[in-house]
C-alpha positions in Angstrom: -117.9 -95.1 37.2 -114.8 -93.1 37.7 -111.2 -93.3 39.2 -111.0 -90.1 41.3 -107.7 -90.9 43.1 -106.2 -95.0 44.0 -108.3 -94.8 46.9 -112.0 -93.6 46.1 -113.9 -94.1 43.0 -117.2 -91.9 41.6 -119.9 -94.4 41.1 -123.0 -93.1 38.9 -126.4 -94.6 40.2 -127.0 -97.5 37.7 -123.9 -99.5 39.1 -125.1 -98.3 42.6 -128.9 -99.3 42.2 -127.5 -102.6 40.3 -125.3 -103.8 43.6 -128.2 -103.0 46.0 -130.9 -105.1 43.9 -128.7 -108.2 44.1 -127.5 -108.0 47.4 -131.0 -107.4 48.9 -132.5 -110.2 46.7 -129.9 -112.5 48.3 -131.8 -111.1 51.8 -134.9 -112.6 53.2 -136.7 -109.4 51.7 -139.9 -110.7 49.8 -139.1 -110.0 45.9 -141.7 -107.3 45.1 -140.2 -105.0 48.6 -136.9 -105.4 47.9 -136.8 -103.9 44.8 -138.8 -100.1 46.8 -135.5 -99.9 48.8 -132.8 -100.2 46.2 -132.4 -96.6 46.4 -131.6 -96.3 50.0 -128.0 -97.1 49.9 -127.1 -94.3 47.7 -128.8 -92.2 49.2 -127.1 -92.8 52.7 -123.9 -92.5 50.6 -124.9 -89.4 49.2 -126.1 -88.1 52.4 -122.9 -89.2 54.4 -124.7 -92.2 56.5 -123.5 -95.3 56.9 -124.2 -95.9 53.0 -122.4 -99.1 51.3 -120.3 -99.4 54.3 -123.7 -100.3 56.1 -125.1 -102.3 53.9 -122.3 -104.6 53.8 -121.8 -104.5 57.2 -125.8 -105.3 57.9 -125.9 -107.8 55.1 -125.8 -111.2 57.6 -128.8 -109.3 59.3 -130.2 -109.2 56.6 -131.0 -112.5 55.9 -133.6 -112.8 58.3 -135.7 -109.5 58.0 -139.3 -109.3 57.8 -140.8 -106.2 57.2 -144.1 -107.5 58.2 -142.6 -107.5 61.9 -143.5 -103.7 61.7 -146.4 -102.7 63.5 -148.7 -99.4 64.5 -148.0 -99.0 68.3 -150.2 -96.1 69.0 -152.8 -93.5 66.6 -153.9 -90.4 67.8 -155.3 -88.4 64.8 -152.3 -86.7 62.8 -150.0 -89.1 65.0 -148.8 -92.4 64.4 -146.3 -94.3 66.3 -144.5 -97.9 64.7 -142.8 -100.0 66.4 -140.5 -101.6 64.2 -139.8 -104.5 66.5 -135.5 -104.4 65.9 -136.0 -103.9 61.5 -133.4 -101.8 60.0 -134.4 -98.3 59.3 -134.5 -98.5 55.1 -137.4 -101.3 55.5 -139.5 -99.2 57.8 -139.4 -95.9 55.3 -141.5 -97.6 52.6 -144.5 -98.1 55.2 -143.5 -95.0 56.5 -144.3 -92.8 53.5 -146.7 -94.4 53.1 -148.4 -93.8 56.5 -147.7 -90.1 56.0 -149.0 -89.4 53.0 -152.1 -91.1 54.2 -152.3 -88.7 57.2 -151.5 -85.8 55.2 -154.4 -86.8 52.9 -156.8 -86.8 55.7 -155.4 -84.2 58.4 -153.2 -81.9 56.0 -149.7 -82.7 58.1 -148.9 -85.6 59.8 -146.4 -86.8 62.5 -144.6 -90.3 62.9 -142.4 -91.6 65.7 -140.6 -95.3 65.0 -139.5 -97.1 68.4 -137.2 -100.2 68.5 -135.4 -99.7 65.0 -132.0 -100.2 63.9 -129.5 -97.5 62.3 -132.2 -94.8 63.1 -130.1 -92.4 61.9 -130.6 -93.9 58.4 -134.6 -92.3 58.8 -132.6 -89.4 57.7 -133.6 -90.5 54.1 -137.0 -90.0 54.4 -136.4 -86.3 53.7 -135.1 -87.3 50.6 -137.8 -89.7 49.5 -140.8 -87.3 50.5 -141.0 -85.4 47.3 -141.6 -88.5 45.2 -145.0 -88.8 46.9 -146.2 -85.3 47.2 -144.7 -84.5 50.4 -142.1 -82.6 52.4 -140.6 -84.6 55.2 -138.7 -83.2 58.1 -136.4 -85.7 60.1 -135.6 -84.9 63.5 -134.2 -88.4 65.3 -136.8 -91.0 64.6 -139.6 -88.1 64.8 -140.9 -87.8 60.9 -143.4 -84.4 60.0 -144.9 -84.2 56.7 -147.0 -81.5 54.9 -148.0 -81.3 51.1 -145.9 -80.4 48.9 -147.7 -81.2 45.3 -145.6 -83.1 42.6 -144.0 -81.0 40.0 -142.5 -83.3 37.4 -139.3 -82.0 37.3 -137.0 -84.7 38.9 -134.8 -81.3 40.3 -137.4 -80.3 42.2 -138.9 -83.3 43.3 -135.9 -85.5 44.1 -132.9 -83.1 44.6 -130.9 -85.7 45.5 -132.0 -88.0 42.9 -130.6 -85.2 40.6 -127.4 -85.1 42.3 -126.8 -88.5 42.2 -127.4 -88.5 38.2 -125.5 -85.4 38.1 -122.2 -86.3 39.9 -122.5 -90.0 41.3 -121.3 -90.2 44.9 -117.4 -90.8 45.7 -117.2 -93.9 47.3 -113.4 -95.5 48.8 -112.1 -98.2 46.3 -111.6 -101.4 47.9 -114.8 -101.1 49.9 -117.0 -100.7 46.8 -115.1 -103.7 44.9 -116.1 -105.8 48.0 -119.8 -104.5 47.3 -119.6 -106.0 44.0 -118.0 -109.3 44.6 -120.5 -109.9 47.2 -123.3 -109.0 45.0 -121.8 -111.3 42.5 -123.1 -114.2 44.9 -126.7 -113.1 43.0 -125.5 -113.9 39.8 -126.0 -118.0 38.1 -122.6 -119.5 38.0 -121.4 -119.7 34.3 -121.9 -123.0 32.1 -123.6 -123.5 28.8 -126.9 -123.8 30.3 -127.1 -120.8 32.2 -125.2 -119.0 28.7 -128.5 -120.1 27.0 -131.2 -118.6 29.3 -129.3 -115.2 29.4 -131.2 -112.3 27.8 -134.5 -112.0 25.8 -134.1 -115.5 24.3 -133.4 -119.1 25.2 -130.9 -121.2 23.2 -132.3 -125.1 22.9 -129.4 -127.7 22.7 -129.9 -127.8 18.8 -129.4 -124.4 18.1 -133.3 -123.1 17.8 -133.8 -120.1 19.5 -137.2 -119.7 22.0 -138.1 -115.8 22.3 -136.2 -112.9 20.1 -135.7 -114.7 16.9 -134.7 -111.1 14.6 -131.3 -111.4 15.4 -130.7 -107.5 13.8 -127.4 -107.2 15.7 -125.9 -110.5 13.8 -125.7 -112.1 17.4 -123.9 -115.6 16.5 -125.5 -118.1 19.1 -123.7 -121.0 18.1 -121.4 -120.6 21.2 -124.0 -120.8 23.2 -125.5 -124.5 21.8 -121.8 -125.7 22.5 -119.9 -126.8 25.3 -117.3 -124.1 26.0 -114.2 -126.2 26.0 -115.3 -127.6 22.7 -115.1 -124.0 21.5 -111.6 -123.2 22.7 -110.3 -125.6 21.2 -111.7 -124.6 17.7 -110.8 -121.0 18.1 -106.6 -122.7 19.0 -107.2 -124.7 16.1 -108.1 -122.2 13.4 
């Protein structure tokens, strides 16, 4: 993450795809979805959507989606309609992938309209997300068309924008990406000597004994973590 100027900041996608994952998991998402749309914000970012901005803005909403509200409205062949009875856009692509790759396998293109969704512009995405699962993906409005396009293995070709985002990060405006983290902060335990024991690969007991990694090859000293924290202030004045 880099300072371009004191108003916008170049954020790299692991600080990007870190913020989404705890602010979704503070959502009514169910655990193993929200983890398939961690992506999505950065992409809208990259793609000059409604990005961070959105997802901050959308986050009380949030709270009470339900992706299983999403339904097939109509099938005709190749075509499939949703109905994605007032969800947001990012929690319909997942099923809608998914949909089209299905149709593709069977019909060799496929078309998908979504009714009754919000942010439809963010659908935009899905021509971004295709390649991941073997296909391209037009986006006109909330119309989606797909047709094969086989899985290289080279992240350049099959994710362009994935490879951007690695490349260069997104620029993203200062103050409204520290809010993104402070409110993703809300996903974090508070701090106490209890919650300092669990952290990591291992769990500290009261005594001392260690539950989990017990190799210790980086000369961790986990004695601060078997004490109360005050306690160990007052050493570190005393010494």
């Amino acid at each position: 993450m880099n300072i371009l100027s004191s108003t916008t900041m170049r954020v790299m996608p692991r600080e990007m795809r870190l913020m989404s994952e705890r602010i979704f998991s503070l959502s009514s998402l169910p655990k193993g979805f929200f983890l398939a749309v961690c992506d999505f914000p950065m992409y809208s970012q990259k793609r000059g959507l409604g990005g961070f901005e959105l997802l901050e803005r959308r986050f009380g909403d949030f709270k009470s989606a339900d992706p299983a509200r999403i339904s097939v409205a109509a099938e005709n062949g190749s075509t499939i309609g949703l109905d994605a009875n007032g969800e947001h856009a990012w929690f319909v692509l997942p099923t809608a992938i998914d949909l089209l790759g299905e149709l593709v396998a069977r019909h060799g293109s496929a078309e998908l309209t979504v009714g009754n969704v919000a942010d439809a512009d963010e659908l935009a995405i899905a021509a971004d997300l295709g390649g991941r699962s073997g296909l391209a993906v037009t986006v006109l409005g909330n119309l989606l068309r797909a047709k094969p396009a086989p899985v290289k293995g080279d992240v350049r070709a099959d994710d362009p924008m994935l490879w951007a985002l690695l490349a260069g990060g997104v620029e993203i405006e200062a103050d409204l990406w520290w809010r993104i983290y402070h409110l993703a902060k809300r996903a974090l335990a508070t701090d106490s000597v209890v919650s300092r024991r669990h952290a990591g690969p291992m769990i500290v007991n009261e005594d001392g004994t260690v539950i989990g990694r017990k190799d210790n090859d980086d000369e961790t000293d986990v004695s601060f973590l078997a004490s109360n924290l005050s306690e160990r202030i007052k050493e570190g004045a005393g010494s």
